[in-house]
PQR file with spaces between the fields and no chain letter, atoms N, CA, C, O and H, PARSE charges and radii, in Angstrom:
ATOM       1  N    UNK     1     -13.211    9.206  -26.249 -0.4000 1.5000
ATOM       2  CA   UNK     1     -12.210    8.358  -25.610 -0.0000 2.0000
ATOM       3  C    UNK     1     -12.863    7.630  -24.431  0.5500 1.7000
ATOM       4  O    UNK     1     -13.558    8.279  -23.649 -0.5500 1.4000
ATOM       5  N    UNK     2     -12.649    6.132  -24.240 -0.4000 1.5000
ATOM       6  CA   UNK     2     -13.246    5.557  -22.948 -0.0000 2.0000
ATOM       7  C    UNK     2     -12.929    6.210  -21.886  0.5500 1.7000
ATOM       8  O    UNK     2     -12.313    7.275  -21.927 -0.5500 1.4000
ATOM       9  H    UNK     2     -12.085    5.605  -24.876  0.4000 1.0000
ATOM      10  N    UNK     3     -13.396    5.521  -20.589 -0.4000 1.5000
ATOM      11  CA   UNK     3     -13.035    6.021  -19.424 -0.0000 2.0000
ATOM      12  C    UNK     3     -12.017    4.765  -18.884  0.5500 1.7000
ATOM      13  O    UNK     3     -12.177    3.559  -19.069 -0.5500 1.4000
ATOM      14  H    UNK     3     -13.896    4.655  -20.556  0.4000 1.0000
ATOM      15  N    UNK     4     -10.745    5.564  -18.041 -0.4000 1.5000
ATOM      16  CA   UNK     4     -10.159    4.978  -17.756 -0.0000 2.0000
ATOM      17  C    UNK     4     -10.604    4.042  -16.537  0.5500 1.7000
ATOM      18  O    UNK     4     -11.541    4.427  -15.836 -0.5500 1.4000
ATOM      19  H    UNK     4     -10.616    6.544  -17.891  0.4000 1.0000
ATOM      20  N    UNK     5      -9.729    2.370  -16.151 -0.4000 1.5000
ATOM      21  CA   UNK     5     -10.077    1.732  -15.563 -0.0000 2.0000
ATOM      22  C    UNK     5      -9.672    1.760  -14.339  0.5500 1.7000
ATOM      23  O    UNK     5      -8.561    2.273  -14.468 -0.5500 1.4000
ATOM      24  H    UNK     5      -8.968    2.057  -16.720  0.4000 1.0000
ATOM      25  N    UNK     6      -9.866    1.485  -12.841 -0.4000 1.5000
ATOM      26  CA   UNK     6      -8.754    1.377  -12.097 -0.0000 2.0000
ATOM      27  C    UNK     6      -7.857    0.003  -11.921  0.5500 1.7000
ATOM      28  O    UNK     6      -8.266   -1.034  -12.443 -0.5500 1.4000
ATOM      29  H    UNK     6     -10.769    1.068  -12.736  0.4000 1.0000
ATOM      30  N    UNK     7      -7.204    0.012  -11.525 -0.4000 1.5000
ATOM      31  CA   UNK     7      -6.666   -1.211  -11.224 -0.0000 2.0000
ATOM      32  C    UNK     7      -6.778   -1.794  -10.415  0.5500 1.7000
ATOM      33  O    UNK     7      -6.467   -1.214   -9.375 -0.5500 1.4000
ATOM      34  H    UNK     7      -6.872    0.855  -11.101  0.4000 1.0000
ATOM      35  N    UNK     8      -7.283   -3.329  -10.238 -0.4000 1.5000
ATOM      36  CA   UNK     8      -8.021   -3.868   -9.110 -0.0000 2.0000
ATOM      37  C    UNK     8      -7.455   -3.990   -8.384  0.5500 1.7000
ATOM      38  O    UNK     8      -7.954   -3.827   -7.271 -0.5500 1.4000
ATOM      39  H    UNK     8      -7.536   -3.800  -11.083  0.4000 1.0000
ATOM      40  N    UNK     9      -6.195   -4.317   -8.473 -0.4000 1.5000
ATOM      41  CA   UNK     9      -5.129   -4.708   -7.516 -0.0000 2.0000
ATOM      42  C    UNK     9      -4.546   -3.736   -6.758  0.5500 1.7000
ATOM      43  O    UNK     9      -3.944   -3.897   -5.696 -0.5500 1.4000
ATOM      44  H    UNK     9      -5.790   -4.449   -9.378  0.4000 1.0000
ATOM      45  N    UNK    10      -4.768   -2.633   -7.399 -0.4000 1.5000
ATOM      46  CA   UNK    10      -4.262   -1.494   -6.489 -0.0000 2.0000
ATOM      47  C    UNK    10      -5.223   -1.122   -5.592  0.5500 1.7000
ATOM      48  O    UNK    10      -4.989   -0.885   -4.406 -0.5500 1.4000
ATOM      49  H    UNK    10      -5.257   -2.502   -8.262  0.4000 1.0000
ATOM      50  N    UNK    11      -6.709   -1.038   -6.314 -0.4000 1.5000
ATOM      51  CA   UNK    11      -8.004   -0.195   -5.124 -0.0000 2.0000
ATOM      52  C    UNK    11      -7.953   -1.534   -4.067  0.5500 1.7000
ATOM      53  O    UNK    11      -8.777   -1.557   -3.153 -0.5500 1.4000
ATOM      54  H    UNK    11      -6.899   -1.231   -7.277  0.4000 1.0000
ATOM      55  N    UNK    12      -7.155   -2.440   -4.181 -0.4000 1.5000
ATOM      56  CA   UNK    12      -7.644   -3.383   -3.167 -0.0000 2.0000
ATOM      57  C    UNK    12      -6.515   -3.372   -1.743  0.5500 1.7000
ATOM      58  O    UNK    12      -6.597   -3.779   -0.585 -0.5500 1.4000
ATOM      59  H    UNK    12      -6.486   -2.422   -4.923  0.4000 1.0000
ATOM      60  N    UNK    13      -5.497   -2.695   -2.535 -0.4000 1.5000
ATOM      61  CA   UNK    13      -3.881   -2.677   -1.558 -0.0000 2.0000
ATOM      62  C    UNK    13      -3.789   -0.999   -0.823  0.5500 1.7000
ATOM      63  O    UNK    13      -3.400   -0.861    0.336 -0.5500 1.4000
ATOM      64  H    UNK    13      -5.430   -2.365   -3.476  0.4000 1.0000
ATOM      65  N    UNK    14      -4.221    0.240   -1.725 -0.4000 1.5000
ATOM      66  CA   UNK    14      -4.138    1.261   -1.113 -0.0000 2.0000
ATOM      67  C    UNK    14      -5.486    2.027   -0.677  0.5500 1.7000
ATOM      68  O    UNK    14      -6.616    1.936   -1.158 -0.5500 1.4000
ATOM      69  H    UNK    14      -4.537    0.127   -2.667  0.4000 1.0000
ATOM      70  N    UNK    15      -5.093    2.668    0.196 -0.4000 1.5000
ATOM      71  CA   UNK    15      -6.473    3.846    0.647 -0.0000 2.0000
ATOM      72  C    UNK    15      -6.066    5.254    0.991  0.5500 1.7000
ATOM      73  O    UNK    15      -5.377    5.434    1.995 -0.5500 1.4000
ATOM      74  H    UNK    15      -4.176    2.742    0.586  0.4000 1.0000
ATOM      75  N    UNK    16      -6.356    6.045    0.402 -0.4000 1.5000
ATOM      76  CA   UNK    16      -6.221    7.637    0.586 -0.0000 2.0000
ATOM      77  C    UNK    16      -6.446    7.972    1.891  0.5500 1.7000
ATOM      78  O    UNK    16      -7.407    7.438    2.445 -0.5500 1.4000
ATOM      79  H    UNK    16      -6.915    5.899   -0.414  0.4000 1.0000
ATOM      80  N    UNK    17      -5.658    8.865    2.599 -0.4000 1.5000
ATOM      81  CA   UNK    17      -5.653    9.428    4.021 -0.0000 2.0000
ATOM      82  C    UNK    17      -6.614   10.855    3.807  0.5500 1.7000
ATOM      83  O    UNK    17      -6.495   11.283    2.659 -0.5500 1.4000
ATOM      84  H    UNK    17      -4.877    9.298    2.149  0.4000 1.0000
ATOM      85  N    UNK    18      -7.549   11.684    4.683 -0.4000 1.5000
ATOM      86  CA   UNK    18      -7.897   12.752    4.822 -0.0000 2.0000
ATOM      87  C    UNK    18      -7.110   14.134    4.348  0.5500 1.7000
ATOM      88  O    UNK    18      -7.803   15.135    4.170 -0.5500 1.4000
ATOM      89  H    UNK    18      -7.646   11.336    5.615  0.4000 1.0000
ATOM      90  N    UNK    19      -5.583   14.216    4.126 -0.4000 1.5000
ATOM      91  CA   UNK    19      -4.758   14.958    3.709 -0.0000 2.0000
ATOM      92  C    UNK    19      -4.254   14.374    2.685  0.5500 1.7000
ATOM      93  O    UNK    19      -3.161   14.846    2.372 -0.5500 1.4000
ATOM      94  H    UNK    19      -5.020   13.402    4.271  0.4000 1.0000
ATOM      95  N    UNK    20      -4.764   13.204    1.787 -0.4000 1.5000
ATOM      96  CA   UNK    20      -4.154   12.996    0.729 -0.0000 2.0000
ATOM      97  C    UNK    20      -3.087   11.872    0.054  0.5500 1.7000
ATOM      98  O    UNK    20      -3.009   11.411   -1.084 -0.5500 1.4000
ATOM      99  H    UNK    20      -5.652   12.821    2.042  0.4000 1.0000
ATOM     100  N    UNK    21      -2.491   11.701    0.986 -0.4000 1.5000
ATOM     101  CA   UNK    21      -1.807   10.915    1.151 -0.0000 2.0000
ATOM     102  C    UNK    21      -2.145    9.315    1.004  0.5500 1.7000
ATOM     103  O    UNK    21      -3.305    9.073    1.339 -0.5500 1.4000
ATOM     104  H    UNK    21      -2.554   12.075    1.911  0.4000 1.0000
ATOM     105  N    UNK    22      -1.439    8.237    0.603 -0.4000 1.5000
ATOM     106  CA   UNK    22      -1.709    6.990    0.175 -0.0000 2.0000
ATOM     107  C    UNK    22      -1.238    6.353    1.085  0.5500 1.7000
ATOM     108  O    UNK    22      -0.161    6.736    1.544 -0.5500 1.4000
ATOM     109  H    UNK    22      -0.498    8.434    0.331  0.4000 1.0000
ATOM     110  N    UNK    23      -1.833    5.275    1.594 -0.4000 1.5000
ATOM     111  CA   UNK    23      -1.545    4.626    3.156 -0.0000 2.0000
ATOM     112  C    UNK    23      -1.057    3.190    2.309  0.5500 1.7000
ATOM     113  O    UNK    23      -1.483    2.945    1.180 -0.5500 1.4000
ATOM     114  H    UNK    23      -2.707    4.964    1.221  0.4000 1.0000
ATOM     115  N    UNK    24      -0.337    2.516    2.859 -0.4000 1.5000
ATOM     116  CA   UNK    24      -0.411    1.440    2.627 -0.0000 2.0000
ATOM     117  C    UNK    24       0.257    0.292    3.377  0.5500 1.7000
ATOM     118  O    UNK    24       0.798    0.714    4.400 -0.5500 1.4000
ATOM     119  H    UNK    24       0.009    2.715    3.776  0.4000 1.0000
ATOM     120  N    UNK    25       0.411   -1.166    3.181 -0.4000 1.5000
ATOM     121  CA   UNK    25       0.608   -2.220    4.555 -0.0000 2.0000
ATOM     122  C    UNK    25       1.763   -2.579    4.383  0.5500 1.7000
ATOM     123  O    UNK    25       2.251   -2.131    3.345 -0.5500 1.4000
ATOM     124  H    UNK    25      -0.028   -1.508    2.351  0.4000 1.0000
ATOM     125  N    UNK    26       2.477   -3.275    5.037 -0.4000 1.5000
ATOM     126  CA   UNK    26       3.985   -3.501    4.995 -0.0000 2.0000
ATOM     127  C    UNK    26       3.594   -5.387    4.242  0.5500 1.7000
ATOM     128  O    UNK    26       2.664   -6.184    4.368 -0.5500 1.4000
ATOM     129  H    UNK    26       2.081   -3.639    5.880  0.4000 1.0000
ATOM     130  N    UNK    27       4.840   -5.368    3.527 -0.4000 1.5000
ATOM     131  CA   UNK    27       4.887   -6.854    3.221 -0.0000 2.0000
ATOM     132  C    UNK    27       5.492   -7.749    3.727  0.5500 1.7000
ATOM     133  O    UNK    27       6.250   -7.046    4.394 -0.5500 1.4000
ATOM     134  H    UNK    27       5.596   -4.720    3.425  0.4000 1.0000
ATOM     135  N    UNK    28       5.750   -8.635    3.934 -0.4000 1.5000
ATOM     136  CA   UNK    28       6.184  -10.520    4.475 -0.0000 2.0000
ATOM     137  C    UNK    28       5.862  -10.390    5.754  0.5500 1.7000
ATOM     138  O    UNK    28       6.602  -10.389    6.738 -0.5500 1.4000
ATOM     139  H    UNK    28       5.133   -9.207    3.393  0.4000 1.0000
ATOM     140  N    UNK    29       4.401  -10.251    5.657 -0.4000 1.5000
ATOM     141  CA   UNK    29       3.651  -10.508    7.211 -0.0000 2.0000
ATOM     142  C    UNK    29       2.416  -11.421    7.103  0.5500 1.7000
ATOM     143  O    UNK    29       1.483  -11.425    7.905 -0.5500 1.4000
ATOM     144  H    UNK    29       3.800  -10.252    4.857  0.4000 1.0000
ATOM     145  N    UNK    30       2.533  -12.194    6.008 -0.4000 1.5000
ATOM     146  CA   UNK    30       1.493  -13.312    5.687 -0.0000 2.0000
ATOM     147  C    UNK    30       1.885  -14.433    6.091  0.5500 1.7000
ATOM     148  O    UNK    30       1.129  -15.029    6.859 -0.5500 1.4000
ATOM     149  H    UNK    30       3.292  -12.190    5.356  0.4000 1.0000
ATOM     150  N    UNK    31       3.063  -15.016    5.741 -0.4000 1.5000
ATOM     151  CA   UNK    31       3.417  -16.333    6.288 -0.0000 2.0000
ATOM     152  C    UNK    31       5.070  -16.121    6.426  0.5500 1.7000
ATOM     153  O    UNK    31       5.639  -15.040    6.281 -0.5500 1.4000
ATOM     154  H    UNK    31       3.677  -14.532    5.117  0.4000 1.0000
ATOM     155  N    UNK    32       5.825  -17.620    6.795 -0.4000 1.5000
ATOM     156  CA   UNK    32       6.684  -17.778    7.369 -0.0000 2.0000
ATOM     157  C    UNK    32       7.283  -16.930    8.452  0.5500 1.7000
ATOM     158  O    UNK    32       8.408  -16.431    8.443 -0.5500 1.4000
ATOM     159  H    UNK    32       5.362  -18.498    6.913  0.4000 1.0000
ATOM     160  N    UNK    33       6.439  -16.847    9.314 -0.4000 1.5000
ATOM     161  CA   UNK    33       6.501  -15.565   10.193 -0.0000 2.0000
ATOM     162  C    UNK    33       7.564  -16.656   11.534  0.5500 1.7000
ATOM     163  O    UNK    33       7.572  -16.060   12.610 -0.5500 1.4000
ATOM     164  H    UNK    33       5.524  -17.252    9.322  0.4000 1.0000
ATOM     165  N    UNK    34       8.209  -17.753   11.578 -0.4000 1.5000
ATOM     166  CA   UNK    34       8.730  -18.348   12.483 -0.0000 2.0000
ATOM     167  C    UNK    34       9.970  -17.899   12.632  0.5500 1.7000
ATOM     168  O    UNK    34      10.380  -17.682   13.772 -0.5500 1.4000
ATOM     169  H    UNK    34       8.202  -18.238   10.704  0.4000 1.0000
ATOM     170  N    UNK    35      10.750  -17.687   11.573 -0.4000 1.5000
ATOM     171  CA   UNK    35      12.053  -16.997   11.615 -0.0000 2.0000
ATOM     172  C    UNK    35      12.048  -15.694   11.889  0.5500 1.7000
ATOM     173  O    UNK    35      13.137  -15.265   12.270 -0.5500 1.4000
ATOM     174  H    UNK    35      10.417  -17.863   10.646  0.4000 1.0000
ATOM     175  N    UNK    36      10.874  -14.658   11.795 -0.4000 1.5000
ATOM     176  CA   UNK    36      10.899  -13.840   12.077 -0.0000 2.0000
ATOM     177  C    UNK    36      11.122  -13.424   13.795  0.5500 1.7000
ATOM     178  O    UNK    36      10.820  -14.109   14.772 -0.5500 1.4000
ATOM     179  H    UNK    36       9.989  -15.007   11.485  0.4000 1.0000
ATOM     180  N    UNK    37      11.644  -12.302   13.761 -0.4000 1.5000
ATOM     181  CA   UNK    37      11.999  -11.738   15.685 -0.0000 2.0000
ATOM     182  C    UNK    37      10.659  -10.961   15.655  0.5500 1.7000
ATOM     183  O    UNK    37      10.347  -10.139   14.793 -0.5500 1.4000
ATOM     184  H    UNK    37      11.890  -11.746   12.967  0.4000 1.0000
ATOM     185  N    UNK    38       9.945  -11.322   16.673 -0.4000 1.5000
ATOM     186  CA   UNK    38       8.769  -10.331   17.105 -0.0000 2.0000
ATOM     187  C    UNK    38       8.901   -8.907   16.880  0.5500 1.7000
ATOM     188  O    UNK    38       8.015   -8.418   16.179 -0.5500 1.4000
ATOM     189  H    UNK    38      10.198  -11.990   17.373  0.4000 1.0000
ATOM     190  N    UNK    39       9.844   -8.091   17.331 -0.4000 1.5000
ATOM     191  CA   UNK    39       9.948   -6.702   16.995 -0.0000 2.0000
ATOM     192  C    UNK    39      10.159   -6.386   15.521  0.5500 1.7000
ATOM     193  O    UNK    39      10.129   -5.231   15.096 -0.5500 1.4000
ATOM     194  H    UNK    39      10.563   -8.488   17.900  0.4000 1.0000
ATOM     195  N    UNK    40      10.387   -7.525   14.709 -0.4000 1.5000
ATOM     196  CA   UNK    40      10.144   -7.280   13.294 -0.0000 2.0000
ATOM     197  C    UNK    40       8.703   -7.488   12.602  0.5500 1.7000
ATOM     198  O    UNK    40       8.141   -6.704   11.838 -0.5500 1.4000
ATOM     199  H    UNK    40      10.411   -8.463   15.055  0.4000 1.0000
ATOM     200  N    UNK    41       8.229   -8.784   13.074 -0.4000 1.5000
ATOM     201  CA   UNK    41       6.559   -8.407   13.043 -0.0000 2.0000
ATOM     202  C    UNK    41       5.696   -7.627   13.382  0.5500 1.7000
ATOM     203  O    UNK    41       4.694   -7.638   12.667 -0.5500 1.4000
ATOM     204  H    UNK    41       8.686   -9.421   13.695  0.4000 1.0000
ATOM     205  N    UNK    42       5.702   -6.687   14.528 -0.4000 1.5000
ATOM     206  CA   UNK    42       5.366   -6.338   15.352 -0.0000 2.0000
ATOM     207  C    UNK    42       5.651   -4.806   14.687  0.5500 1.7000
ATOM     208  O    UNK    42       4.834   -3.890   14.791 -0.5500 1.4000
ATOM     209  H    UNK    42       6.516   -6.678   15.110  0.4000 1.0000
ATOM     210  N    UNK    43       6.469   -4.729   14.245 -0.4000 1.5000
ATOM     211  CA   UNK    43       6.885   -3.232   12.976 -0.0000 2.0000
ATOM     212  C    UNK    43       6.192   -3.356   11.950  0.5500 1.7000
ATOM     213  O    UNK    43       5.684   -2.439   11.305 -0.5500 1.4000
ATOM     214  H    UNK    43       7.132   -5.473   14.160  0.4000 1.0000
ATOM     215  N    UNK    44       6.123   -4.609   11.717 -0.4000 1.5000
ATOM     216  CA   UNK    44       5.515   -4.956    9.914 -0.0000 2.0000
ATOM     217  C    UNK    44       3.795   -4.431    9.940  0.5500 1.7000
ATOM     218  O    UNK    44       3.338   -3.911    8.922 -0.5500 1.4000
ATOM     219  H    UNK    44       6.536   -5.355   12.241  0.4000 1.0000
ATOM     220  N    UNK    45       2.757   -4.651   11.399 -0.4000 1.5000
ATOM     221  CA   UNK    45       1.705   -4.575   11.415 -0.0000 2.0000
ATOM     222  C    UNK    45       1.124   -3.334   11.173  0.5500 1.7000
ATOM     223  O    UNK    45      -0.070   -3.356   10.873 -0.5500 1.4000
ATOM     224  H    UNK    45       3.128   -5.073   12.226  0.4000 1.0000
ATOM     225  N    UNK    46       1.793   -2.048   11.245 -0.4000 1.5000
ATOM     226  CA   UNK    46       1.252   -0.906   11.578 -0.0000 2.0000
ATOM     227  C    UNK    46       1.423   -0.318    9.755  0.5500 1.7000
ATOM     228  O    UNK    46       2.205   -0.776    8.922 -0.5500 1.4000
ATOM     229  H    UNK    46       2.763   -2.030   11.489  0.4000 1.0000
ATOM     230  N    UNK    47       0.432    0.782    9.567 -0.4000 1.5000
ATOM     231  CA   UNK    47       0.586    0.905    7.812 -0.0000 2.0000
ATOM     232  C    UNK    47       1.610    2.317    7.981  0.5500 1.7000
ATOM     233  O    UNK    47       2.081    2.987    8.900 -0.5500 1.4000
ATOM     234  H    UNK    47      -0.203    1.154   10.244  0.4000 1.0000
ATOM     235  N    UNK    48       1.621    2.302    6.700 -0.4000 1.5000
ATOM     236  CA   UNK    48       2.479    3.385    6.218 -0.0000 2.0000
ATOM     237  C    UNK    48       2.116    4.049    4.987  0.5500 1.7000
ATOM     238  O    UNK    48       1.120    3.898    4.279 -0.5500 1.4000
ATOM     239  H    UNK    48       1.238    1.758    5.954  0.4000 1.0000
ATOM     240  N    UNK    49       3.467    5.085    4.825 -0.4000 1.5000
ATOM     241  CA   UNK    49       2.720    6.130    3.807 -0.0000 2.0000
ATOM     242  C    UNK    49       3.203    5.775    2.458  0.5500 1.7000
ATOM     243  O    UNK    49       4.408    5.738    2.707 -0.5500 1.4000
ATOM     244  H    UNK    49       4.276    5.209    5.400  0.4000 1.0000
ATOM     245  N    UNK    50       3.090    5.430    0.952 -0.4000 1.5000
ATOM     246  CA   UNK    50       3.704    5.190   -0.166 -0.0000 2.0000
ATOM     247  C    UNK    50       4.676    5.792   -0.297  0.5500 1.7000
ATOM     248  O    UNK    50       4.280    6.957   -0.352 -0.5500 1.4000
ATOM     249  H    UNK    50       2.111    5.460    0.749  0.4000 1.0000
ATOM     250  N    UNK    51       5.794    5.795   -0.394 -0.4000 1.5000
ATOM     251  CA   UNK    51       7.040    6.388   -0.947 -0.0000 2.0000
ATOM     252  C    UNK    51       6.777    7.570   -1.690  0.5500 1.7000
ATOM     253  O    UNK    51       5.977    7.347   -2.599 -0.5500 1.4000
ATOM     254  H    UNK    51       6.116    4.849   -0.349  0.4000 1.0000
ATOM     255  N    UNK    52       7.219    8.911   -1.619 -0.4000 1.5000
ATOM     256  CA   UNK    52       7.071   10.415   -2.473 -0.0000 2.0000
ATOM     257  C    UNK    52       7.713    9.615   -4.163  0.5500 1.7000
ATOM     258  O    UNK    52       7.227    9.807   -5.277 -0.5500 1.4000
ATOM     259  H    UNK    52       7.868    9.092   -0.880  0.4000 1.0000
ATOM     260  N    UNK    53       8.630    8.937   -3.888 -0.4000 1.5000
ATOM     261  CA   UNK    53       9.096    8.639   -5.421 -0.0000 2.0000
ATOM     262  C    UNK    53       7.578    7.413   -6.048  0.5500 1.7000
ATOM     263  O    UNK    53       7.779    7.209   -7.245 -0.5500 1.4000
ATOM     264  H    UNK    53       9.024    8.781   -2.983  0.4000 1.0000
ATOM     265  N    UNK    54       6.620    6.852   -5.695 -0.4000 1.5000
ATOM     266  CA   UNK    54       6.145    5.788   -5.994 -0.0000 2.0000
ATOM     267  C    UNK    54       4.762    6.300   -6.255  0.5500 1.7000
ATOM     268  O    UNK    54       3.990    5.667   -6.975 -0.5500 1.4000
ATOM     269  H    UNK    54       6.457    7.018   -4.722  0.4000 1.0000
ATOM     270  N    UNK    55       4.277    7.969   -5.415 -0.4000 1.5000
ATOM     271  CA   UNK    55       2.980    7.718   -5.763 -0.0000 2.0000
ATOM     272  C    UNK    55       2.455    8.407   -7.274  0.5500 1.7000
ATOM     273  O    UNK    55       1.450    8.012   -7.864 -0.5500 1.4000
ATOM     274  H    UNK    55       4.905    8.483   -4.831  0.4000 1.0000
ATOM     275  N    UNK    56       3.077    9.173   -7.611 -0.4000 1.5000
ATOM     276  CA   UNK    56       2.512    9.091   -9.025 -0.0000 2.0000
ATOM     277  C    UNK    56       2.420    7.442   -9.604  0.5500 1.7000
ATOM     278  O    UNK    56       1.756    7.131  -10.593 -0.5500 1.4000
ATOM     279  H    UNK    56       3.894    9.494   -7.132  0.4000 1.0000
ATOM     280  N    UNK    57       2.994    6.747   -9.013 -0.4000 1.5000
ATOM     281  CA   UNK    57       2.185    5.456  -10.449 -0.0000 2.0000
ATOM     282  C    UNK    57       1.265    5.000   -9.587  0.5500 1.7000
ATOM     283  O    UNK    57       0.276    4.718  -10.264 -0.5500 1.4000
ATOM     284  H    UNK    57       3.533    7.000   -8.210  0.4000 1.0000
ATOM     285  N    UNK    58       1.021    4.736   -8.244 -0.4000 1.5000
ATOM     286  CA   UNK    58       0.384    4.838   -7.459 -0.0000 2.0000
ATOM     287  C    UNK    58      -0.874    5.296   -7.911  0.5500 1.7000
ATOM     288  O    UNK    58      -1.794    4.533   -8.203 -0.5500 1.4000
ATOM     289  H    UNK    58       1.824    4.966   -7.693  0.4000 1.0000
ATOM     290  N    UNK    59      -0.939    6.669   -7.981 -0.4000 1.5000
ATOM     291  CA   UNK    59      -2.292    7.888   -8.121 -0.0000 2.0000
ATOM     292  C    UNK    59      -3.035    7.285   -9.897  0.5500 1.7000
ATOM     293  O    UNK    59      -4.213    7.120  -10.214 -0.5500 1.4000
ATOM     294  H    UNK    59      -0.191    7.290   -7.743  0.4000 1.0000
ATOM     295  N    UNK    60      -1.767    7.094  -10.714 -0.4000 1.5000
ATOM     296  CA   UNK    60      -2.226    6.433  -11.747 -0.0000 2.0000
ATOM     297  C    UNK    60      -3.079    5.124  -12.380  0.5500 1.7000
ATOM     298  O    UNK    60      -3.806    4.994  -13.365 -0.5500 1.4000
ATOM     299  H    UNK    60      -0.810    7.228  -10.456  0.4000 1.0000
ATOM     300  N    UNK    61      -2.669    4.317  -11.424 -0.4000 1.5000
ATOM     301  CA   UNK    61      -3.057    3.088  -10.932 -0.0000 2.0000
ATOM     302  C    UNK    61      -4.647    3.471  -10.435  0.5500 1.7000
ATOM     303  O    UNK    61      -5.608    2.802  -10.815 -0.5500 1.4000
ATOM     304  H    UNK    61      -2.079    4.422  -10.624  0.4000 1.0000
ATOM     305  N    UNK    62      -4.730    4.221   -9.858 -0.4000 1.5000
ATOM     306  CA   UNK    62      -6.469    4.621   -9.138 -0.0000 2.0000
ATOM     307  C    UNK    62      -7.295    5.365   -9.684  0.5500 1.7000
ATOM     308  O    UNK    62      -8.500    5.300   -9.442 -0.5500 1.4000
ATOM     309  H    UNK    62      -3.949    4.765   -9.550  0.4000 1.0000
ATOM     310  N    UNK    63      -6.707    6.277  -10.596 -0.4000 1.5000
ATOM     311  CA   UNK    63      -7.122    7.208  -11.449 -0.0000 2.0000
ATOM     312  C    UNK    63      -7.601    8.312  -10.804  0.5500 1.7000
ATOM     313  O    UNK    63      -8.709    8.848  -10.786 -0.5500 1.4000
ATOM     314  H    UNK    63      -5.728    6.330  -10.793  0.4000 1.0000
ATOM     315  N    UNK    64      -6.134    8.646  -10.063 -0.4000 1.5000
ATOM     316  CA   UNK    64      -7.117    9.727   -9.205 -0.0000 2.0000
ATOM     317  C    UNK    64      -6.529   11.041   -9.929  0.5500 1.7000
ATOM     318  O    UNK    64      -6.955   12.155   -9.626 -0.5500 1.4000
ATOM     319  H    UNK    64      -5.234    8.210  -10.077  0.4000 1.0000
């Protein structure tokens, strides 16, 4: 059987934490940021952890 691939799009969006865990960046912080209120950008910058319901497709996606 081949070896499975990862998915580019994913090794390029997530990164594994030291305990395991899948870090990842908040979205609509690329553009139209004018309507946005600073304390909503300003939330959007800092990463976070994948959702407990999301990382199995997550982990699948990386082949971990």
């Amino acid at each position: 059987m081949p070896k499975m691939k990862t998915v580019a799009s994913a090794k390029k969006r997530f990164k594994l934490t030291a305990s395991g865990k899948i870090k990842r960046k908040h979205a609509f912080k690329s553009h139209i940021l004018t309507k946005k209120s600073k304390k909503r950008k300003r939330n959007l910058t800092h990463a976070t952890v994948v959702h407990p319901h999301n990382v199995a497709q997550v982990k699948q996606m990386l082949c971990i």
